[in-house]
C-alpha positions in Angstrom: -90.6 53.0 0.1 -92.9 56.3 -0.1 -94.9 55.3 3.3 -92.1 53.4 5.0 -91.3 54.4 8.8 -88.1 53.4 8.3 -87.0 54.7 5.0 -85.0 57.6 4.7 -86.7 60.6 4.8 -84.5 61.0 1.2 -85.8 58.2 -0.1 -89.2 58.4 0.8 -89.2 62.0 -0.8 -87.8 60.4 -4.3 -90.5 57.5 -4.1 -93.2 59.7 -3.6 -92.3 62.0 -6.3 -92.7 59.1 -8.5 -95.7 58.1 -7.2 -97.1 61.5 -7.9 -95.9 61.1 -11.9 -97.0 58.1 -12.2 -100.7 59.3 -11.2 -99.8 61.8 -14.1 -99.4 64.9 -11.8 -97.4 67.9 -13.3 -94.4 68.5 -12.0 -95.3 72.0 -10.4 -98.5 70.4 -8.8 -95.7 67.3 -7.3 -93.6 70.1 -5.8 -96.3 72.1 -4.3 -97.9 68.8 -2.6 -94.5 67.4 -1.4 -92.5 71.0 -0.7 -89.4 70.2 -2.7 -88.6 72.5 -4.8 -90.2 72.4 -9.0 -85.9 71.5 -10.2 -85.5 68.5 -7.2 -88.5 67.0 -8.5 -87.2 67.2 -12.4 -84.2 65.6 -11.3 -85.7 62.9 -9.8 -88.2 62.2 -12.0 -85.3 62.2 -14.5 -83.4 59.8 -13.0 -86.2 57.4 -12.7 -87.2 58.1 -16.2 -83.2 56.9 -17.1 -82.6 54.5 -14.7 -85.5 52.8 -12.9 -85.5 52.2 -9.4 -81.8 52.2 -8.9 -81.8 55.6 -9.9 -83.3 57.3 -6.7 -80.4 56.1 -5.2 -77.5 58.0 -4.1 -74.6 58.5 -6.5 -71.2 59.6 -4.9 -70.0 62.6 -6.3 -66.7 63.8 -8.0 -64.7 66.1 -5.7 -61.4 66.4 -5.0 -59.3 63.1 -4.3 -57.7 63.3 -0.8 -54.6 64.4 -0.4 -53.3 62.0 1.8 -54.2 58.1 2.3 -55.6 56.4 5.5 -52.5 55.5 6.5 -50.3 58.4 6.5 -53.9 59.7 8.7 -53.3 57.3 11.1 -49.2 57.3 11.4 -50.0 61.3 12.2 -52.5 60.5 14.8 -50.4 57.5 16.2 -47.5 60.1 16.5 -50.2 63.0 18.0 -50.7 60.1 20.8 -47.0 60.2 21.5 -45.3 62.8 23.9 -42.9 64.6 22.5 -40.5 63.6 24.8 -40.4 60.1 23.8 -39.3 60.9 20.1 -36.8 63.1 21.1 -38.7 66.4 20.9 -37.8 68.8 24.0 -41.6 69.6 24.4 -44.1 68.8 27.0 -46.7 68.6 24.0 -47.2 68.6 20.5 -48.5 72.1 19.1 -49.8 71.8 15.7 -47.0 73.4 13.7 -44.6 71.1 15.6 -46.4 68.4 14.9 -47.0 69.1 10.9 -43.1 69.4 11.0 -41.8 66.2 13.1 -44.4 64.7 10.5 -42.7 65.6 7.2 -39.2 65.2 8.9 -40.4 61.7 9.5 -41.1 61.4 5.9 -44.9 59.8 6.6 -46.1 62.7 4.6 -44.1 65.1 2.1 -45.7 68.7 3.4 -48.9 68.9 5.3 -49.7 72.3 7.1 -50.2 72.9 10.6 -54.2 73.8 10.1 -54.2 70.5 8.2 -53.0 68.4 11.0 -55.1 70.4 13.6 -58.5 69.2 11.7 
């Protein structure tokens, strides 16, 4: 994993600080050799110390749950695809605000903003 072509460059970082430790290198002297910075290579090191292996790899992280599911996503895009002619709408196309509001009258989601829909 620390000389493979195709590894991850993220990986192959992780490997090769463990590499480094297990050689007994400091931790200063493992960043200066692989550039990371003296806290990445604590953390890592950590985690290997803790968990082996599976420990370099990637753990998701906690953030904010989404707001809305996949499919209320894709009934707004299905409806975006539409003119606004065919549901009614006396527009030549959907603007985002009209759009966030022909959404929640439409009940596929209960308030969504215009900025929202536009991203």
């Amino acid at each position: 994993m620390a000389h493979g072509y195709k590894t991850p460059y993220r990986t192959r970082m992780r490997a090769q600080i463990v590499l480094h430790a297990a050689r007994g290198r400091s931790n200063a002297r493992i960043a200066r050799q692989t550039g990371l910075h003296l806290d990445t290579v604590r953390k890592w090191r950590g985690r290997f110390a803790e968990d082996g292996i599976p420990g370099l790899a990637y753990r998701s992280r906690r953030g904010r749950p989404p707001s809305f599911t996949a499919l209320q996503a894709a009934q707004v895009k299905a409806l975006a695809c539409q003119l606004p002619a065919e549901t009614g709408a006396s527009l030549s196309r959907w603007s985002c605000p009209e759009l966030a509001h022909e959404a929640m009258a439409r009940g596929i989601v209960s308030s969504v903003s215009a900025s929202t829909v536009r991203r």
